[in-house]
N, C-alpha and C positions, 0 to 999 in steps of 0.2 A: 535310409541314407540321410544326413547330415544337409543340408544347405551353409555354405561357409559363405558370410558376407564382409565382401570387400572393403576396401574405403572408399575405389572408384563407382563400387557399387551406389554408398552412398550418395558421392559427389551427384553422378547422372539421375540418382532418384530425385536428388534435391533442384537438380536443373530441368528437370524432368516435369517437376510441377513449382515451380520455380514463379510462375504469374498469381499461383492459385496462395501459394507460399506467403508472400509479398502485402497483397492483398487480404488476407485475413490477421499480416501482421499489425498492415496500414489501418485495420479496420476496429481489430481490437484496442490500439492507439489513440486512436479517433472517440473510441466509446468511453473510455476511460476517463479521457480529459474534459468530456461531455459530464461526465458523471462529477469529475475532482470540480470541476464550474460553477456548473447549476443544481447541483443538486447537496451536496454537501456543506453546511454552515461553518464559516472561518471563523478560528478561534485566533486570539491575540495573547500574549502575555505580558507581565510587568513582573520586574524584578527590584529589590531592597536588597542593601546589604548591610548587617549589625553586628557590630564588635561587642563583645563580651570582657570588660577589664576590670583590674582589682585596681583602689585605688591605692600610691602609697602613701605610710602615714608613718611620723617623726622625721620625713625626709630621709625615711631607710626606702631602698630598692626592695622594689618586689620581687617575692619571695618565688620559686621556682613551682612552690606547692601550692601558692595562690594562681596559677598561670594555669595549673592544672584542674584546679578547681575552676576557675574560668571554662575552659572546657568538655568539662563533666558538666555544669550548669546550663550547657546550649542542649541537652538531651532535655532537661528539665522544661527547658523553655520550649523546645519542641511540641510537648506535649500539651501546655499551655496554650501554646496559637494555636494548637488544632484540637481545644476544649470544646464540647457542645457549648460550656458558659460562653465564653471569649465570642464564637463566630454567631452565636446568636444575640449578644450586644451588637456584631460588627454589621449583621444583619438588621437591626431594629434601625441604628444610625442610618444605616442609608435606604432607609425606605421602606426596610421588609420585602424588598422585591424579590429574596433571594430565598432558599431555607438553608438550614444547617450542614445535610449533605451535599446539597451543589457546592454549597465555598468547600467543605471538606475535602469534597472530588477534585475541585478546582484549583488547590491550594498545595504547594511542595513547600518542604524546609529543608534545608539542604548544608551541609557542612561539609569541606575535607577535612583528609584527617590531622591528628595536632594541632589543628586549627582557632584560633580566638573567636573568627569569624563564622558567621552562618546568611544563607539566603533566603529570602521568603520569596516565593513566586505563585503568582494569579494567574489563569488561563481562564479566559473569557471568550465574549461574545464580539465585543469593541472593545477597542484598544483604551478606550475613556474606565472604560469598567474596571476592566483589570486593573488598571493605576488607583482609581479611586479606592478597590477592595482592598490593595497592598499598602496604600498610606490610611485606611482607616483600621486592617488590623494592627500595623505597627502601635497606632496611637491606643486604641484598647488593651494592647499585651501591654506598653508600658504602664498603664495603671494596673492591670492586673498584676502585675508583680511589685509595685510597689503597695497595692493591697495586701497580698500574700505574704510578704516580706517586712509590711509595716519600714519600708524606710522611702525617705524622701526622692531618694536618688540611687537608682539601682544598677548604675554603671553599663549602663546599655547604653552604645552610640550608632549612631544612622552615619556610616558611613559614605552610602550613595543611597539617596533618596526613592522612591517610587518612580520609573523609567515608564516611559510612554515611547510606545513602541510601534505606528499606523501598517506596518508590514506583517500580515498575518504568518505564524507559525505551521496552521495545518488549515487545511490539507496541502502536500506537498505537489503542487500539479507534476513538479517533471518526473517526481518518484512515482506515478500513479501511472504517467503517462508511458514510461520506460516497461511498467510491470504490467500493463494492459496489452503492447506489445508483445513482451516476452511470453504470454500468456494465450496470445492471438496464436505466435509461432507454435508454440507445443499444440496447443488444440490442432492448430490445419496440421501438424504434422502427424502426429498421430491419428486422425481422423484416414488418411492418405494411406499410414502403413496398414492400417487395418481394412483399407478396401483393397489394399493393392494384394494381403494374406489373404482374403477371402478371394480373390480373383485365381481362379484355377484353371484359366485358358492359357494354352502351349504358347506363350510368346516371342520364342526364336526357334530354329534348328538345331544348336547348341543343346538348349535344352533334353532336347528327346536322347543328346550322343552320350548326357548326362549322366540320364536312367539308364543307362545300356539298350537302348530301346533302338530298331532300327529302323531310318525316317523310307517309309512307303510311298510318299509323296504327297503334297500340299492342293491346297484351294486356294488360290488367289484370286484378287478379284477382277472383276468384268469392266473394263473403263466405259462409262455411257451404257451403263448398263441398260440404265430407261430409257434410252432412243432406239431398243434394238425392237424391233416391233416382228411378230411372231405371226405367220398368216398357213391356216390350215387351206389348203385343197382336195379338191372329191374328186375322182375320175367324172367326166363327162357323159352321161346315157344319152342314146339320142334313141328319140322314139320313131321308127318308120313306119305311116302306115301303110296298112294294107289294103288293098283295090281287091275289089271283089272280082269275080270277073265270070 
């Protein structure tokens, strides 16, 4: 036979354990933002933004295929700021504190599309780092391509410089704290359906009219059960004696 569950089924299950509910949602909330606090290291970013343009020359308008070349060229240059050469200069510059794969890890380039434009962004430690990584790669890609290039001016401009930003990006406490909840919920709920499946004691009348089973009669219980105090009695022997005589 089939067990069909309700919605009010649910509802009263849920109000049912509804303190236990509650509490391990408050709990996993609590653990979470514990953990998003103290235990987890804030990272900051900084952001740059550089335009990529052809210049014109006789005083003719630039050309639609230079515009497009502009654009095709920020792939190129992508690959440049995220050269082991480039961020191992950009690493020596500031100290060597750093190696090649942490800026690499640490480092986005980023363009829409048709775009002239492109972004470079640092995720750090402080918000001081990050800026400083983002305005000393910029200045190492710009010689690096006027290396490459051999020209004096390689038509790269800094539209918004290296951003300093004191408000850390991750960890997100209230995302953490929102999914440690959510997470609270499902454990005690589940926890709950699975003691309440394994629980196979009769707990209504109903149930038994269920099974087709016919109810023979219950145990109920005893109020004050422990004040009822239980006292056995012996018949009384009396011993007569006997006079001799």
């Amino acid at each position: 036979m089939e067990e069909e569950i309700s919605i009010l089924d649910i509802f009263g299950f849920l109000r049912k354990y509804s303190f236990t509910i509650i509490v391990s949602t408050l709990l996993g909330a609590v653990i979470m933002a514990v953990i998003a606090i103290f235990f987890i290291q804030p990272t900051y970013t900084s952001r740059a933004e550089l335009l990529v343009n052809q210049r014109a020359q006789d005083e003719q308008q630039i050309a639609q295929a230079d515009i497009n070349t502009s654009i095709m060229l920020i792939n190129t240059y992508r690959n440049i700021i995220l050269a082991d050469s480039t961020l191992s200069i950009v690493n020596e510059e500031l100290g060597g504190q750093y190696s090649v794969g942490t800026l690499k890890n640490a480092m986005e380039v980023s363009q829409q599309q048709n775009s002239q434009t492109f972004v470079i962004t640092a995720e750090m430690d402080s918000p001081n780092e990050a800026q400083q990584v983002v305005e000393k790669t910029i200045e190492v890609f710009g010689q690096q391509v006027q290396d490459a290039y051999e020209v004096s001016d390689p038509n790269i401009f800094v539209l918004s410089p290296a951003s300093y930003n004191p408000n850390p990006v991750s960890p997100n406490i209230s995302l953490l704290t929102l999914s440690g909840a959510f997470f609270g919920f499902i454990i005690s709920v589940g926890i709950l359906l699975i003691n309440n499946a394994l629980d196979t004691r009769i707990k209504s009348p109903s149930y038994v009219e269920e099974l087709g089973l016919i109810n023979l009669g219950g145990i109920t219980d005893i109020p004050n059960a422990n004040s009822i105090e239980f006292k056995l009695t012996s018949p009384t022997r009396t011993n007569k004696s006997r006079r001799k005589v």
